[in-house]
N, C-alpha and C positions, 0 to 999 in steps of 0.2 A: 346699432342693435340688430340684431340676424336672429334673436329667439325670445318668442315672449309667449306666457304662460298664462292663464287665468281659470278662473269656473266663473261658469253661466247657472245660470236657472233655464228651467224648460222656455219661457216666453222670452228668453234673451237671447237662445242659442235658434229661436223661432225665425226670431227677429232678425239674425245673423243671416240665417239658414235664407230666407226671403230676398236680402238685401244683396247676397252672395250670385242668386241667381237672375236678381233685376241688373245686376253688371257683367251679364255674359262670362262670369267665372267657369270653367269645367270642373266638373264632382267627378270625382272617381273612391275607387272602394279603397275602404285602407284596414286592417285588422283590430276590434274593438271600439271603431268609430260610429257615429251614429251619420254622420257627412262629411264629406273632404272635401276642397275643390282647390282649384289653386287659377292663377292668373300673371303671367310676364313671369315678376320676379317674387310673388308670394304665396306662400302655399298656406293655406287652413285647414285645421284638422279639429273636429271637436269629438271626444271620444265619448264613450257610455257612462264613463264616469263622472260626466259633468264636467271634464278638465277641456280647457282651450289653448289648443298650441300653434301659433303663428309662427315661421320661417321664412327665410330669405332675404333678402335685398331689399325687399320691399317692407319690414315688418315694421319698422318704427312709426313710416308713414304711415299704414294702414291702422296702429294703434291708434297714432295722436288724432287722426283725421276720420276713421270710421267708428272704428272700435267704440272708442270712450265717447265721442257725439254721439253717435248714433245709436249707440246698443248699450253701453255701461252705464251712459248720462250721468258720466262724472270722470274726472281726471285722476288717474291713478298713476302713470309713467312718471317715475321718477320720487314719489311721493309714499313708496310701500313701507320704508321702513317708518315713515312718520304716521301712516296708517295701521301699520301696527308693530311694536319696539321688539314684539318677542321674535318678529324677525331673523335679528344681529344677534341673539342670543348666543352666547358661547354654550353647547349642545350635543351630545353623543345621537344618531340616527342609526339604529340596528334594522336590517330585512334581511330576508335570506331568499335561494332559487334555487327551482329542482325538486319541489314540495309535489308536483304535479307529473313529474315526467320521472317516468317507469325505469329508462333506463338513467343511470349515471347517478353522483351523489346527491347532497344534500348541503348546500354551503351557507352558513350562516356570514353575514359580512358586517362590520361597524363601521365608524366616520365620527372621529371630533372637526368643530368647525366652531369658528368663531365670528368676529367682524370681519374681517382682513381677508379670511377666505373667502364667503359669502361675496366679497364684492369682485375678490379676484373670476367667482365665477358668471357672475352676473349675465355675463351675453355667452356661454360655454356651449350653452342646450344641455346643460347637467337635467335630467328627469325622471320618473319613473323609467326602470326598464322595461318595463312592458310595452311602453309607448316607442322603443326603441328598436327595430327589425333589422338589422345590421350587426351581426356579433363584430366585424370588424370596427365599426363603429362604437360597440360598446369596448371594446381593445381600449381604441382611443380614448375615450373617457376616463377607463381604469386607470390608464398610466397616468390623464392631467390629474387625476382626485390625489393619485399618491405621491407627485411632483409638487404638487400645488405647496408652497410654504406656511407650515404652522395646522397642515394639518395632517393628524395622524389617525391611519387605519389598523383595523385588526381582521385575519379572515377565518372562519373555524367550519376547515370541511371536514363531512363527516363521509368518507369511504361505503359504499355501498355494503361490505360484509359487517363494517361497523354500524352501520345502519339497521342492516338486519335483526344482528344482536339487541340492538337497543331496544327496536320494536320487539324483540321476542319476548325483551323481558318488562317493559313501558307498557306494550299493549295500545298505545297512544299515539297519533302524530303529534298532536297538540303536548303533550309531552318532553318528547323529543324536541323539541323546536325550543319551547320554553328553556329547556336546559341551554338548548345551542345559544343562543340570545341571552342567557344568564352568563355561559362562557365568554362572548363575543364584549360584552359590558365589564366582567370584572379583567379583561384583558385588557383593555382601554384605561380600564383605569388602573391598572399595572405602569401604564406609562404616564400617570397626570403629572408627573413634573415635566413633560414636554409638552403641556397643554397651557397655553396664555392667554385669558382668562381661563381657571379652572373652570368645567362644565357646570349648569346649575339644574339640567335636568338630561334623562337619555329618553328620545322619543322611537317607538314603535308599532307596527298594527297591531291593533288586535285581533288576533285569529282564533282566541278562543272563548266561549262568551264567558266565561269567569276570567275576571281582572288578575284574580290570585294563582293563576296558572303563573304565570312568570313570576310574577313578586315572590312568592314563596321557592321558586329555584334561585333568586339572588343568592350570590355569595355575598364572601364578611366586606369588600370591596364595594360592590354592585348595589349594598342598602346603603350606602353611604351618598347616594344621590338617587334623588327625586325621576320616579318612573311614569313614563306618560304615553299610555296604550291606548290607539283612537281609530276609528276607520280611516282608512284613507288614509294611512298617516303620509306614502310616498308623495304626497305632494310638498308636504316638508321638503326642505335639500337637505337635511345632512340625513334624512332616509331614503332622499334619491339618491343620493351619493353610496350610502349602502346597497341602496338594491343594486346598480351596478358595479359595484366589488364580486358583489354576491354572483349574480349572470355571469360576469368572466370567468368567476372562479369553476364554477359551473360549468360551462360553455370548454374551458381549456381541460377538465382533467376529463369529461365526456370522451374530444379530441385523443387525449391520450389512450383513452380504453380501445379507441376504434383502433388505434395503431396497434395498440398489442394484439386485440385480437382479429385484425384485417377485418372488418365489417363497420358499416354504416348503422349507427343508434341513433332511430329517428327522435326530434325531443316532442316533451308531450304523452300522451298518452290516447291512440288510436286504430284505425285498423291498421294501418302502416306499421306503427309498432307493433302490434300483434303478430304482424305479418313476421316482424325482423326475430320475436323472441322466437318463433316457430326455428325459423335458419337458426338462430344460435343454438337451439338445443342440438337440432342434428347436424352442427358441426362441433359443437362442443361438448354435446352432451347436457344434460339437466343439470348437474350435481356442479357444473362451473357455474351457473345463472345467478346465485346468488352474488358471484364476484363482480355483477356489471347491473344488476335490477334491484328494483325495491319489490320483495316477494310477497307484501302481502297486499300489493293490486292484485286486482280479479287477472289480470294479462297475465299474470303467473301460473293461474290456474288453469288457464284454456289452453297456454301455449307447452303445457305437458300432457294436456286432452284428460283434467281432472274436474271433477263436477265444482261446479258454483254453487257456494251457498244462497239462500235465496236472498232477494234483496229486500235492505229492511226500510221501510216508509217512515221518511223523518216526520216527526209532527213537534210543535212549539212548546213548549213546555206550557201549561194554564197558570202556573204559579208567576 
């Protein structure tokens, strides 16, 4: 085993954090991590999210021998799916990427999985792709999730001018997405006769706080199995499996836009980007921008020298 996965609680990942530096491990910074360190042949990472991701050579020992004595104070390797069955479930996992980053599309991606998969992946490093800094890397993963046997994907990107449109007339991201993930699910289930066990539920984040943002974009397909919106859902696999469908998909037709239009689109949304929408206007012109940006980020409006509306102050709902 070369990858193993978990959550902590604050006085577990403490207690990691402590015992990582009483054995001369080196920490260094890793991106949405709260500490990293690594030592010989194993690297740790424990991210903001509460998630714990062990790599290398070393991971198995360092599970059976520190991890679980010492910080989990129980045996879990080897024991997950008997710790919990919904594990192995036969399961649709829908995310999408590009939700955030200004230039390029919008990709929603799906994943059925069953037993059979799930174990084929078992030591893969299949995970969130957030946790993932490597597009090449996430390459690699795309190709094992779609080789992998028995299990079938679906990817539904949305083109930036189609993007626009939608937003022109949605007004919504949370909208928009809903629909893409309504798409991405009755797609999947377009194919259930190549699904062994048929799926018994499709899991996703929720990103919107009403549940009925999606449920009510189902199609006549899509009600016909049980919907399951949760934070966090990428720690699932068949929605880490999705998220990186989703990043490749992402990541490659980005690639393509810079080839047509010779320039670098940084991802994300920053001064770097701001910087890049600025050149593209004055080599392209404004009236191309919609073909490579999502127009209704503020970077739209700066990078035509157009006033910002003010910014509005989220506050909770009382109800």
């Amino acid at each position: 085993m070369t990858s193993y996965t978990s959550k902590l609680s604050n006085d577990q990942a403490a207690a990691l954090k402590t015992w990582l530096q009483a054995h001369h491990y080196e920490f260094r910074q890793v991106p949405y991590a709260r500490f990293a360190a690594e030592k010989e042949k194993t690297n740790v990472v424990f991210y903001e999210s509460g998630t714990l991701v062990v790599q290398g050579k070393g991971t198995q020992e360092f599970v059976e021998f520190v991890l679980e004595p010492e910080i989990l104070k129980e045996a879990r390797l080897g024991y997950e799916a008997v710790l919990n069955p919904d594990l192995l479930l036969p399961r649709l996992g829908v995310d999408e990427s590009g939700k955030g980053d200004f230039f390029g599309p919008l990709c929603i991606a799906g994943a059925y999985v069953n037993e059979a998969v799930l174990k084929a992946w078992k030591d893969s490093g299949i995970r969130d792709s957030k946790n993932i800094s490597s597009d090449k890397r996430i390459k690699e993963l795309a190709e094992l999730i779609r080789d992998t046997p028995g299990c079938v994907t679906a990817v539904v990107p949305i083109g930036n001018e189609a993007y626009n449109r939608l937003y022109a007339k949605m007004r919504s991201v949370n909208t928009i997405l809903a629909w893409g993930h309504a798409r991405v699910i009755e797609n999947l289930m377009g194919q259930k006769h190549r699904m062994n066990p048929p799926p018994v539920r499709a899991i996703s984040d929720q990103f919107a706080s009403d549940k009925q943002t999606v449920a009510k974009a189902l199609m006549g397909l899509g009600r016909s199995i049980e919907l399951v919106q949760k934070h966090r859902a990428e720690e699932d696999m068949a929605v880490a499996a999705a998220s990186i469908l989703a990043r490749h998909e992402f990541v490659s037709r980005l690639g393509l836009l810079e080839k047509q239009f010779e320039m670098e689109f940084p991802k994300g949304a920053s001064a770097a980007v701001d910087a890049a929408a600025r050149e593209f206007i004055a080599k392209q012109g404004a009236g191309n921008l919609p073909k490579v940006a999502k127009m209704h980020f503020r970077t739209a409006l700066r990078a035509q020298g157009l006033p910002e509306p003010p910014k509005v102050e989220w506050r909770r709902s009382s109800r």
